[in-house]
Each structure stands twice: as C-alpha cells, then as structure tokens.
BANU-444792 format. One record per residue (C-alpha): residue in three letters; x, y, z; chain; residue number from 0. Coordinates in Angstrom, 3 decimals. Layout:
! residues N
{'Ala', {X, Y, Z}, 'A', NUM};
...
//
This chain:
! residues 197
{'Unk', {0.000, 0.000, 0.000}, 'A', 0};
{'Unk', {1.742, 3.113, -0.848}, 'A', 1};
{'Unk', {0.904, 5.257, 2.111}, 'A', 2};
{'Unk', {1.816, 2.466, 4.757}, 'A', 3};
{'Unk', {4.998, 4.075, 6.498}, 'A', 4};
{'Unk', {2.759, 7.346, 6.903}, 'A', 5};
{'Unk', {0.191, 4.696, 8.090}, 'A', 6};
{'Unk', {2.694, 3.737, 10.764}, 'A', 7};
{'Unk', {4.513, 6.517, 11.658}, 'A', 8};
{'Unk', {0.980, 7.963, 12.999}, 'A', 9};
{'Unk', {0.530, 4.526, 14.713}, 'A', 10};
{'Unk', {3.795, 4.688, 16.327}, 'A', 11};
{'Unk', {3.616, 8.348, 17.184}, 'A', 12};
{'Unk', {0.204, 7.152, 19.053}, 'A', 13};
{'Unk', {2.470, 6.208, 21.995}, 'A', 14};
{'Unk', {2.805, 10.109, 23.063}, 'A', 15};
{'Unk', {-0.510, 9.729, 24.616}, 'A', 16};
{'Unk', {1.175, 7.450, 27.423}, 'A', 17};
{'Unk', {4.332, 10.158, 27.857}, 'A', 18};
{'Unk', {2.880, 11.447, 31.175}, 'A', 19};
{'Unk', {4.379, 14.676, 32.170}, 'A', 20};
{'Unk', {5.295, 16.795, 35.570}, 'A', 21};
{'Unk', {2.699, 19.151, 34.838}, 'A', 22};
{'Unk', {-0.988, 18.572, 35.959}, 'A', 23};
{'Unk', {-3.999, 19.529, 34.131}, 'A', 24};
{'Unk', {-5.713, 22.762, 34.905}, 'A', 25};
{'Unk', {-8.208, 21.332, 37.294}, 'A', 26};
{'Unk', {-5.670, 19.610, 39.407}, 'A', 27};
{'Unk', {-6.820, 15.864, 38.618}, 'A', 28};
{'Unk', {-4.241, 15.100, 37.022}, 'A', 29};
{'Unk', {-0.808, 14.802, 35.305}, 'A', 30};
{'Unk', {-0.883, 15.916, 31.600}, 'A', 31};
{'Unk', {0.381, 13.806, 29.055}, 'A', 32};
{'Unk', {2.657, 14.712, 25.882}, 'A', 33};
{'Unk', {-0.287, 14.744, 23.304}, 'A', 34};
{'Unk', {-2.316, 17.043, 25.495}, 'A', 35};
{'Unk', {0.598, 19.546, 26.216}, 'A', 36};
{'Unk', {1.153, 19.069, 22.277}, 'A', 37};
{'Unk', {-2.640, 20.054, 20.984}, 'A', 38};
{'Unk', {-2.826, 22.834, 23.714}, 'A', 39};
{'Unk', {0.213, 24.641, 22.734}, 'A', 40};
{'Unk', {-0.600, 23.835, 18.862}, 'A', 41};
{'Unk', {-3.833, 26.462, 20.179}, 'A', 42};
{'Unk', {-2.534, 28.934, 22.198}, 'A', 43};
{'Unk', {0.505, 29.574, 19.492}, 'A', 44};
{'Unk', {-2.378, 30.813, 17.048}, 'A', 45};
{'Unk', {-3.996, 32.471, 19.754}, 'A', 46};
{'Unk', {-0.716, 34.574, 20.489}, 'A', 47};
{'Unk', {0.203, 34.748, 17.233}, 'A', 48};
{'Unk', {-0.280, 38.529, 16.945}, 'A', 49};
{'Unk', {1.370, 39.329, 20.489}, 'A', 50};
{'Unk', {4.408, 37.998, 18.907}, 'A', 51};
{'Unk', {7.843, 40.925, 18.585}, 'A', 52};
{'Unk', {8.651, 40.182, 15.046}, 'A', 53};
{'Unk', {5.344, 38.300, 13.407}, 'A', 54};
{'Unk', {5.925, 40.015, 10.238}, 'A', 55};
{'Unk', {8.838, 37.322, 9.669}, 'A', 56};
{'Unk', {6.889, 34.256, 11.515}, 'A', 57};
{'Unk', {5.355, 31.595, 9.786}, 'A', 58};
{'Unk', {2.530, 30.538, 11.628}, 'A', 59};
{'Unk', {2.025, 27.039, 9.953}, 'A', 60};
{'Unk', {5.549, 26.467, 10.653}, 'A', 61};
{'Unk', {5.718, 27.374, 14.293}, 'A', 62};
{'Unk', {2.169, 24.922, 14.048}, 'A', 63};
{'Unk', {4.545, 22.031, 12.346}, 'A', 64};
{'Unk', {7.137, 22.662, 14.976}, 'A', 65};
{'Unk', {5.123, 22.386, 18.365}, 'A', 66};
{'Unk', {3.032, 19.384, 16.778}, 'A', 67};
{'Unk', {6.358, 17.546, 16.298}, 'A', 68};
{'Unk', {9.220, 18.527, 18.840}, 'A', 69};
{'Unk', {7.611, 16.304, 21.450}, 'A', 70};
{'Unk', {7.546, 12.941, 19.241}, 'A', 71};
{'Unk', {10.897, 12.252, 20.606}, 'A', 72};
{'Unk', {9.489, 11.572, 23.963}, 'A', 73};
{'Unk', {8.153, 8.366, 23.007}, 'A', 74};
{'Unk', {11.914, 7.129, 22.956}, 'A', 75};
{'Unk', {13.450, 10.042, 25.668}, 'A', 76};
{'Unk', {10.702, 10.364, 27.950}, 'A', 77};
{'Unk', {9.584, 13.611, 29.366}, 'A', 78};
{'Unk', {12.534, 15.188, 31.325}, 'A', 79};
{'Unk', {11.201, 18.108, 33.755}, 'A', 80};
{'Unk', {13.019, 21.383, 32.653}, 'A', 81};
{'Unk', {14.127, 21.876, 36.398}, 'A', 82};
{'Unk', {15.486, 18.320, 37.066}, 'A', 83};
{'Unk', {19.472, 19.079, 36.440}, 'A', 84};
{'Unk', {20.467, 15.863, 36.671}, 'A', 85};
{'Unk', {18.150, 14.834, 34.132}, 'A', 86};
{'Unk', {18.684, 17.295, 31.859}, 'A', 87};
{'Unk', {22.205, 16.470, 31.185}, 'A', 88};
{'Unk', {22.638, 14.753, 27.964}, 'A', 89};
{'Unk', {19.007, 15.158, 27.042}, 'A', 90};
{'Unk', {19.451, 16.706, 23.473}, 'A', 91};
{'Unk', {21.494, 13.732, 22.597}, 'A', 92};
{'Unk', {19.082, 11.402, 24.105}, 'A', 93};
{'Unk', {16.069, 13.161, 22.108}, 'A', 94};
{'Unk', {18.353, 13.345, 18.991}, 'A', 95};
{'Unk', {18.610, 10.037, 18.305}, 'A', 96};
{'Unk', {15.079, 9.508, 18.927}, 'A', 97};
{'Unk', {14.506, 12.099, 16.398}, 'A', 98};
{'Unk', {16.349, 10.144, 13.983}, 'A', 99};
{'Unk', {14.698, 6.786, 14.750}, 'A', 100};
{'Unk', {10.766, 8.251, 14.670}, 'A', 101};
{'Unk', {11.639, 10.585, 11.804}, 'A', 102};
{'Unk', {13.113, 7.537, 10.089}, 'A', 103};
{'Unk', {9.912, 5.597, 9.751}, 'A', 104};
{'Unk', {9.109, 8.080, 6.768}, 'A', 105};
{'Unk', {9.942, 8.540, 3.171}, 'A', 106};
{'Unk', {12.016, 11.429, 2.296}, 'A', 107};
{'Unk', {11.486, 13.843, 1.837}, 'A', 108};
{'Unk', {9.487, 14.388, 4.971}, 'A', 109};
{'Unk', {11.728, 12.000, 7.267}, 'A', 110};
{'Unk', {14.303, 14.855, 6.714}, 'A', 111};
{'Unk', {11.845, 18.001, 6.949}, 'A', 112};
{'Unk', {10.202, 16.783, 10.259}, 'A', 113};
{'Unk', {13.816, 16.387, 11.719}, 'A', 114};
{'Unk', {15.213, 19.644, 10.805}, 'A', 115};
{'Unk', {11.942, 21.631, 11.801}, 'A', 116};
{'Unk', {12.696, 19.458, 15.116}, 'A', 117};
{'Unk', {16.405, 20.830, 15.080}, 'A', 118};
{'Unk', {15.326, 24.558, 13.887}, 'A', 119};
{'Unk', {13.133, 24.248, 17.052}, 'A', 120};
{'Unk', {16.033, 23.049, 19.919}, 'A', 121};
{'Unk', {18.704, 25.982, 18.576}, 'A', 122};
{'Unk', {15.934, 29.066, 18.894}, 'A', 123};
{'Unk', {17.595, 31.117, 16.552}, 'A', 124};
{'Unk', {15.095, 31.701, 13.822}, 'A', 125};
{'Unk', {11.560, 33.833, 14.685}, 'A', 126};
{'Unk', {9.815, 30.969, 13.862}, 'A', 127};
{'Unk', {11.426, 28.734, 16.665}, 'A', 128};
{'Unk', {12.122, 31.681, 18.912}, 'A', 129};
{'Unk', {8.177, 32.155, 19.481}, 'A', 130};
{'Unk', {7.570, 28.301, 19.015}, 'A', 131};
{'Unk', {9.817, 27.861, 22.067}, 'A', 132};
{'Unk', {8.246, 30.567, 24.214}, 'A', 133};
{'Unk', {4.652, 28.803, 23.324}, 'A', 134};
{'Unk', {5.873, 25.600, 24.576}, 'A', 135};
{'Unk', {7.508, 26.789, 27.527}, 'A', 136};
{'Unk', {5.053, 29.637, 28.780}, 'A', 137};
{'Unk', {2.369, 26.783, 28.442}, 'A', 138};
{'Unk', {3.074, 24.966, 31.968}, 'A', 139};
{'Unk', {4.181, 28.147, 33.714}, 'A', 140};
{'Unk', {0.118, 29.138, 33.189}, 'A', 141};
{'Unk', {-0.776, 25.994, 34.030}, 'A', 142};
{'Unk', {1.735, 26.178, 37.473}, 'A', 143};
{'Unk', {0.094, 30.073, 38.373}, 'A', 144};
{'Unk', {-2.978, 28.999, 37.468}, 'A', 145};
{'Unk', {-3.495, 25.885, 39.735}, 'A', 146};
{'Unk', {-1.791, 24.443, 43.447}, 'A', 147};
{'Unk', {1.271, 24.263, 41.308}, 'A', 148};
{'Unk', {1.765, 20.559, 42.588}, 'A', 149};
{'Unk', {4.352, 20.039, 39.551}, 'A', 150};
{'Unk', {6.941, 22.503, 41.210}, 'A', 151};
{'Unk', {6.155, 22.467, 45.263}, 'A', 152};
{'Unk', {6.615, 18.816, 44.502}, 'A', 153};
{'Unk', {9.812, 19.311, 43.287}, 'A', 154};
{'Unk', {10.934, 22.060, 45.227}, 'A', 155};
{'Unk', {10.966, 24.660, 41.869}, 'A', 156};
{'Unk', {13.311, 27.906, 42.790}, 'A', 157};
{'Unk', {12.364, 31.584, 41.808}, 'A', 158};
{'Unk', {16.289, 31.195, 40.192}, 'A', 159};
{'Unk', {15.160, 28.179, 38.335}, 'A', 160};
{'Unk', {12.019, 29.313, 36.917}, 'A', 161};
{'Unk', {13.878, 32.440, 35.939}, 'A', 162};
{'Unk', {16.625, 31.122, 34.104}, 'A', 163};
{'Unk', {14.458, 28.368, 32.252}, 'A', 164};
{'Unk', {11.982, 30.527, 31.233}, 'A', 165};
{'Unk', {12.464, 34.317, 31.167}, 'A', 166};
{'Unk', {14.357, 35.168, 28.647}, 'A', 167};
{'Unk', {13.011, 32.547, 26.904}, 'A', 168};
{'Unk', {9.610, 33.979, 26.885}, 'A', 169};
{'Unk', {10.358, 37.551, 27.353}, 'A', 170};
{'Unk', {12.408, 37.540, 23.697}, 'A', 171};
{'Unk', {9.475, 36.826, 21.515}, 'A', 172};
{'Unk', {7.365, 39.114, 23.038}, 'A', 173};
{'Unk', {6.719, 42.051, 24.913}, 'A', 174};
{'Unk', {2.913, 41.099, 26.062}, 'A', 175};
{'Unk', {4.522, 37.248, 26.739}, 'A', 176};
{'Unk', {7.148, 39.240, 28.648}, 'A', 177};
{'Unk', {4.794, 41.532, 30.796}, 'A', 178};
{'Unk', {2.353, 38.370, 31.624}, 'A', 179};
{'Unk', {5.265, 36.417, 32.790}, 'A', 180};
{'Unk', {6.408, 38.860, 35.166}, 'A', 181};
{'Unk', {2.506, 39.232, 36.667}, 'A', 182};
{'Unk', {2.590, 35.730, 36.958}, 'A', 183};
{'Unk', {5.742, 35.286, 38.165}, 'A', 184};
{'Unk', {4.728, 37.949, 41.225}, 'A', 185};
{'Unk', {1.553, 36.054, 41.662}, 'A', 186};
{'Unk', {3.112, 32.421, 42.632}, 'A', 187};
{'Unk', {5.861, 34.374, 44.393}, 'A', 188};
{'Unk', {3.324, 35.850, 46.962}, 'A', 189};
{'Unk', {1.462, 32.567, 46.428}, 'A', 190};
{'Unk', {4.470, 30.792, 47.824}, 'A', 191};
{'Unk', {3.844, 28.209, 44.899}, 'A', 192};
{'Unk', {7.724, 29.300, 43.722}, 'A', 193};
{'Unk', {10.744, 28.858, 46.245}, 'A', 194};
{'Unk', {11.805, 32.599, 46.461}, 'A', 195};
{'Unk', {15.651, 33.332, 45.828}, 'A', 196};
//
C-alpha cells in the first residue's frame, strides 16, 4: 500500500498519549500527558500569534509544524522536567537520536523536513522557533500560576530556576509574553507556589 509508512509513523507516534508529564492539568486531577501539552500549545501559538515581537517574519504554519512535532521524541526520551538538572544532562542527545529513529519511519522527503523543523526548534535562533519555544515553555508556567502548582512544590521549583528556564526565553518573543510572565511570576511568588531566591 503506498501510504503504509505514513500509516505507521501515525501509529507509532500514538504512543505520546502514554508520555505522562510533571505538569498537571488545569483542574488539578491530574498529570498531563505529551499529546495534550502538544494540541494545547498547537492552540494557544495561534492564539498569540499577533502578540508575537517580530510576526511580520513568523510563519505561523511552521511554528504549528514545529510544536506538533518537537515532542515525538518523547516516546523514545521520555519527558525530562526542565528543572530536574540531573536529568537534563545529555538530554538533546538522548532526544536526537530519537529524532532520527521516529523521523526515520518516513519517506524522504518528509523524514528529513520533520527532523530539521525538530532541530530549527532546539537551537531558537530563527523567529519561527524563537516564538515556538516561548509557546511551549510559557504553556506549563500558566498551568503552574494557574493551579496548586503541585508540579513545582513537589519538586521544590526555585524563583532562580524558573527564571533562568523561562524568562528570557519567553520575554524575547514578546513584549505582552514578557509583561504576563512577570505578573505571573509575582503572583506564585506571593502565592508561595515558587521557592523565592
């Protein structure tokens, strides 16, 4: 059949939806899993689109291609928290070779496309990745000031860590991003849902 390998490629990405992550879900049930955190930040990216410094040079379909893939090498790496040190030592190597393996299932020349969209998106140099990156990573912070935050007072999460993961991260692609980060940074400070430092 000549569309089997995208046939299984989609089968095999199915396994995201059993990547649980750190993060809980916005009621507090639960821990989010990959294909959640995938779809919701695949929304709010269009949603922020125009709050976005330089949008003029931003493809939105591509920032869409990026978030909808970067986290298919979880199936293989797992989901490492961003404030686990330890674990996040060797991780791009880790989630490269994944990227190779899952990638691999397709033809070219989409095998190839899909892993250097995935690249583009780890080195956050380009506008498109720059705001892709500040999507995916501004995501859970809302989720974190907008709940108990059980995914960082469980792990002890540090005003110093949550600044140097995610500021400048966030505060580059835009200036609205920038502004609501520091509101909501105040807010779980005085919430004591952040380690102040």
């Amino acid at each position: 059949m000549k569309i089997q390998k995208e046939i299984d490629f989609i089968l095999a990405i199915d396994a995201l939806k059993n990547v649980n992550r750190r993060n809980y879900n916005a009621d507090d049930s639960r821990r989010e899993n990959t294909a959640e955190h995938s779809w919701q930040i695949i929304v709010l990216a269009q949603i922020l689109y125009p709050y976005a410094k330089d949008n003029h040079n931003i493809n939105l379909l591509r920032v869409i291609r990026m978030l909808s893939i970067h986290d298919l090498v979880e199936i293989d790496a797992g989901d490492t928290f961003l404030f686990d040190e330890v674990g996040m030592q060797g991780k791009f190597e880790r989630e490269k070779m994944a990227a190779k393996r899952i990638f691999g299932i397709l033809d070219e020349p989409l095998s190839t496309d899909f892993y250097n969209l995935w690249i583009e998106f780890e080195e956050e140099k380009t506008p498109d990745a720059i705001f892709a990156c500040a999507i995916d990573r501004i995501m859970p912070f809302i989720l974190n000031a907008h709940t108990s935050a059980k995914s960082w007072t469980e792990a002890g999460v540090t005003e110093k860590q949550v600044r140097a993961m995610l500021e400048t991260a966030i505060c580059r692609s835009s200036d609205d991003l920038g502004d609501c980060f520091k509101t909501l940074m105040e807010r779980c400070l005085d919430d004591n849902k952040i380690i102040r430092n």
